[in-house]
C-alpha positions in Angstrom: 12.7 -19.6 -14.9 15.0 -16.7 -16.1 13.5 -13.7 -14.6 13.6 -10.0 -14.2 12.1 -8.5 -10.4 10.9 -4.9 -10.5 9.7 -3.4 -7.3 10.8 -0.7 -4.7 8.9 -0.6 -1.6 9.1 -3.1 1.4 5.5 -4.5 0.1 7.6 -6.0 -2.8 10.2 -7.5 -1.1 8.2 -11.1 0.0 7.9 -11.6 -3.5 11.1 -11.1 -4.6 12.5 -13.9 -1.5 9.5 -16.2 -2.6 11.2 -16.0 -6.3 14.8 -17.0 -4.9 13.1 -19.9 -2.8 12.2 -21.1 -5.0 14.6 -21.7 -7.3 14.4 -18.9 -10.3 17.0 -17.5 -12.0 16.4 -14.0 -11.0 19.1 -12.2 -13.0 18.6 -8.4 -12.5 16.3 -6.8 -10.3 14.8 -3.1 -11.0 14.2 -0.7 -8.2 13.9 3.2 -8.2 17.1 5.2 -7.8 18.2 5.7 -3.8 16.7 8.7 -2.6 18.6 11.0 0.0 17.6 11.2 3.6 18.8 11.9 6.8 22.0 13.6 8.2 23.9 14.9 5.0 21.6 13.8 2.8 23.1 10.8 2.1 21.9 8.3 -0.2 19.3 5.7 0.8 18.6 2.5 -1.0 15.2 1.2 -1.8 14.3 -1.7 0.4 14.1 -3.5 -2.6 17.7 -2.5 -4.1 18.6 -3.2 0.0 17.4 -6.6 -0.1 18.4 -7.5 -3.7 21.8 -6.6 -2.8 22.1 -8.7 0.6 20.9 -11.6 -2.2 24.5 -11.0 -4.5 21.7 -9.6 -7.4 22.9 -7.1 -9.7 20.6 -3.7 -9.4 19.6 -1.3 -12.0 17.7 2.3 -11.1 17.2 3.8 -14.2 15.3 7.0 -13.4 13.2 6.2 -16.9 12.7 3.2 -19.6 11.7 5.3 -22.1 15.1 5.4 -23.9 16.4 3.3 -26.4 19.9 2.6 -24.9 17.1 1.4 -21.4 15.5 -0.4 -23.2 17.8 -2.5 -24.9 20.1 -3.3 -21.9 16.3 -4.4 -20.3 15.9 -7.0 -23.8 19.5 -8.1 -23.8 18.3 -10.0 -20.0 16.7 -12.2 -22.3 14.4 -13.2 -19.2 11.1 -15.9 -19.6 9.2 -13.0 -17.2 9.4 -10.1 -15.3 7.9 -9.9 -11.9 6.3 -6.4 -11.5 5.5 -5.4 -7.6 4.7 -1.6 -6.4 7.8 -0.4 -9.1 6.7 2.3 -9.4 7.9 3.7 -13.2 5.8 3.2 -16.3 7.2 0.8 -18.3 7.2 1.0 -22.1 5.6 -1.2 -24.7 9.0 -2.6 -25.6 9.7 -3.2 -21.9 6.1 -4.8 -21.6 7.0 -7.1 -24.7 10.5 -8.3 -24.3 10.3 -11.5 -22.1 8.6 -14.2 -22.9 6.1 -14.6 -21.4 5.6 -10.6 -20.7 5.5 -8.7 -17.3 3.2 -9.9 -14.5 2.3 -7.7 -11.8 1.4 -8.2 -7.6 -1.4 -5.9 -7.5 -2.8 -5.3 -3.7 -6.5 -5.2 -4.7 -9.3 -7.7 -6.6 -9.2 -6.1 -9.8 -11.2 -4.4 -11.8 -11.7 -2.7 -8.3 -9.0 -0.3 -7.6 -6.9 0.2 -10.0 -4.2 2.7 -9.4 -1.4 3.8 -6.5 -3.1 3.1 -3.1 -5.8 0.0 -3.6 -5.3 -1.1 -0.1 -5.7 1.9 1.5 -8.6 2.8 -0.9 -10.3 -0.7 -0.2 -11.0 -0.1 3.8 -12.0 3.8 3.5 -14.8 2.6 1.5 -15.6 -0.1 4.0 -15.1 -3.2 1.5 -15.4 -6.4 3.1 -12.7 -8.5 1.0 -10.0 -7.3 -0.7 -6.9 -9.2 -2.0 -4.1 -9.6 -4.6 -4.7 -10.2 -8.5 -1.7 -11.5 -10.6 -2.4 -9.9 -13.8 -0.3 -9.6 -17.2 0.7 -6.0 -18.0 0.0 -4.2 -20.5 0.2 -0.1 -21.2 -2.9 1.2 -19.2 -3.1 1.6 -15.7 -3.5 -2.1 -14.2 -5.9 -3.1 -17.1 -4.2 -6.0 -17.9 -5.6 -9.5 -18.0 -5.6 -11.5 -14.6 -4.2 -14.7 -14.3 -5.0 -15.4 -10.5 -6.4 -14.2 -7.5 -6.4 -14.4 -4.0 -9.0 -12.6 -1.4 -9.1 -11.8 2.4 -11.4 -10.2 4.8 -11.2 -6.5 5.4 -12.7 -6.9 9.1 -11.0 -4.0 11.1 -7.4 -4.3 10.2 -5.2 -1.2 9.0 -3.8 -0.4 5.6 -0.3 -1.4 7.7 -2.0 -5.0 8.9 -3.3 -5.6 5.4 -0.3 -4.3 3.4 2.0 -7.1 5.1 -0.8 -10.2 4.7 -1.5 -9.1 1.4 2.5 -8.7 0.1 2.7 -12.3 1.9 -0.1 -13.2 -0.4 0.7 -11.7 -3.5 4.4 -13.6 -3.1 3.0 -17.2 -2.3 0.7 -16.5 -5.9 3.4 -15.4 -8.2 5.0 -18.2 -7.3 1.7 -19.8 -8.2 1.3 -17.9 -11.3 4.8 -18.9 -12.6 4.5 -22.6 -12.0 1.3 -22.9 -14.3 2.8 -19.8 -16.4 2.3 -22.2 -19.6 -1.3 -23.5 -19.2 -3.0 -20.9 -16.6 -5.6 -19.5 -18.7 -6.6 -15.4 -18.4 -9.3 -13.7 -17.3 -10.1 -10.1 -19.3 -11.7 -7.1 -16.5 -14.4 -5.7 -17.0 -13.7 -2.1 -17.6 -17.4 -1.2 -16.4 -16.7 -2.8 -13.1 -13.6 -0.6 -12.6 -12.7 1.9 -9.8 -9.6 3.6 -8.8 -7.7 4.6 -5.8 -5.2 7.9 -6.3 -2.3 8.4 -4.2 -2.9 9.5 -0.4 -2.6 13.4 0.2 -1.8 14.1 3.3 -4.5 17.3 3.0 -7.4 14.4 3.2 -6.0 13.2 6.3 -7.2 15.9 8.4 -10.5 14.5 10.1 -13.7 16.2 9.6 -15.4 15.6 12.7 -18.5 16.9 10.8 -19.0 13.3 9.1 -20.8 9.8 10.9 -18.5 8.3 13.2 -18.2 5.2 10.8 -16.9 7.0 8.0 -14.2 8.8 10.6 -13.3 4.9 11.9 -12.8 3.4 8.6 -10.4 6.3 7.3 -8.1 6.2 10.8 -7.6 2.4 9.5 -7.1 3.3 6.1 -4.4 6.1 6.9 -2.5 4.5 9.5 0.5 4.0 9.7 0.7 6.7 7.0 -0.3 9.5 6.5 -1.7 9.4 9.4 -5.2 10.7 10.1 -4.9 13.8 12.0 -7.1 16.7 14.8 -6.4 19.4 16.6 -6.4 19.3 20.4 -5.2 22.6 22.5 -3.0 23.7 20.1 -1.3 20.1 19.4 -1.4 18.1 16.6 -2.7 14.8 17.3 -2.5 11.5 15.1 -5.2 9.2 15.4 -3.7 5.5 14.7 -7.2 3.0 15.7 -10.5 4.7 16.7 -13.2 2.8 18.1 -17.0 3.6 17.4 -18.9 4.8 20.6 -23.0 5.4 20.7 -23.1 9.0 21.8 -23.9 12.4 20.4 -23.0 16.1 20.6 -21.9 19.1 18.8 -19.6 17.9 15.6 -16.0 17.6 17.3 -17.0 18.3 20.9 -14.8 16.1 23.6 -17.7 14.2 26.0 -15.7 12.9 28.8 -12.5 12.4 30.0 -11.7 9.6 27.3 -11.4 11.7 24.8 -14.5 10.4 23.4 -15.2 13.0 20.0 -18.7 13.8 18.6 -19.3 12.6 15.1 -21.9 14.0 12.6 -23.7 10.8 14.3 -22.8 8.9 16.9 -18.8 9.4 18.2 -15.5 7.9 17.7 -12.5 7.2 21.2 -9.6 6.8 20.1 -7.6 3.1 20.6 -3.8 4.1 19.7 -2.7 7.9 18.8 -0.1 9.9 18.7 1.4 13.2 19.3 3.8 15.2 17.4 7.6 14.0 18.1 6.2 11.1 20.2 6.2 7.3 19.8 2.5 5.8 19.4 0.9 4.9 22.4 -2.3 3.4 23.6 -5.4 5.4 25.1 -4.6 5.0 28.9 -0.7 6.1 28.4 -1.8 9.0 26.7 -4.5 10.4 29.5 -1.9 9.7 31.8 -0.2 12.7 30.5 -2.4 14.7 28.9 -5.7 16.3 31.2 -8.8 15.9 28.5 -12.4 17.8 29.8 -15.7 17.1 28.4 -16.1 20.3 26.1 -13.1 20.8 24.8 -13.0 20.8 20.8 -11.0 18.4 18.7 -10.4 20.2 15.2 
């Protein structure tokens, strides 16, 4: 097929090799505009725009497709689909309408749960037990589109980072899927009453409140890590908490109870498993008492 990819992030980028493997005409791909980092601010390319590039596939970074003259170079493609993955700009009703056979999305959640910018992370914080990828047709609200296939995995204890790379591996092998049965596969509408949705990350809610139970604390160090990041205080230092582990003890709300760093909960406590401080790589429990004297009764904040 003739297609269009659209995608920035490195979550889109299994899809767009799993398009070129096999075998589509992927003619121009879309990707937000470089952003500037680093020494001299010098211009950064998308991972997507990277990769596309590496392919020999022309790249376009409109900063909107709301204009006419946008819109028209995006019609004159001429493409059967576009492939939609993590883009990350609205896209117009005559964007939405000029391929074929219309825009199909990767979205990292089973929809109508979680729509919106962070499903994965979303997903664990609220201690779902499967989540997954739905391929879904586009159309102009927010991941309300109908969904053409889906694809689920268990939560268990993984990360938003462990999840984020099975599920872009997933949501690549089924739009390749999708595309190969794009004539007969048969739609499913969402049920809008079923619907919930997941808003961006701030990093302000990253900050743990040792005041809530222990497994709430757990399942939001999974769903923040690798980023933002959940976050206490500790002597003055920042300290980010990567993996926690659930332990059956009690105390005063942020109270350390030994010399493992164990921290009081509003029940039970959480240890941490992997953390981090401030300018330092990641590191595992052990390494980090090795250089750093924890006391029962110090307080985590």
């Amino acid at each position: 097929m003739r297609l269009v990819f659209m995608g920035t992030p490195d979550f889109a980028v299994p899809t767009l090799d799993a398009l070129v493997e096999a075998g589509h005409d992927v003619v121009a791909v879309y990707s937000q505009p470089p952003s500037r980092a680093g020494r001299g601010k010098k211009e950064r390319p998308s991972p997507v725009h990277a990769r596309a590039e590496e392919l020999g596939i022309e790249v376009r970074h409109p900063v909107s497709l709301k204009g006419a003259d946008e819109q028209a170079a995006f019609a004159a493609l001429e493409a059967d689909a576009a492939v939609v993955a993590a883009y990350g700009l609205l896209l117009p009703q005559a964007v939405l309408d000029a391929p074929k056979h219309g825009c199909l999305n990767v979205h990292g959640s089973l929809l109508p749960r979680w729509r919106g910018a962070a499903p994965i992370h979303r997903a664990i914080q609220a201690g779902d037990e499967q989540t997954g990828i739905t391929i879904m047709r586009m159309e102009k609200g927010l991941d309300t589109g109908p969904m053409l296939l889906k694809g689920s995995t268990p939560v268990d204890h993984k990360t938003t980072g462990e999840l984020h790379d099975e599920l872009a591996a997933m949501g690549a092998a089924l739009m390749v899927e999708a595309l190969a049965q794009i004539e007969t596969l048969e739609s499913e509408a969402q049920d809008d009453a079923l619907a919930t949705y997941a808003p961006k990350i701030s990093k302000d809610e990253a900050k743990l409140d040792f005041t809530k139970r222990a497994e709430v604390l757990e399942r939001e160090v999974r769903a923040f890590s690798p980023f933002p990041g959940s976050w206490f205080e500790l002597d003055g230092a920042r300290i980010k908490l990567l993996r926690a582990e659930l332990v059956d003890a009690d105390g005063a709300p942020g109270t350390v109870l030994d010399d493992r760093l164990t921290i009081a909960c509003g029940t039970r406590a959480i240890r941490p498993v992997t953390l981090q401080r401030a300018g330092k790589p990641a590191m595992a429990l052990d390494d980090f008492l090795r250089g750093n004297a924890i006391a029962a009764g110090m307080i985590a904040g």
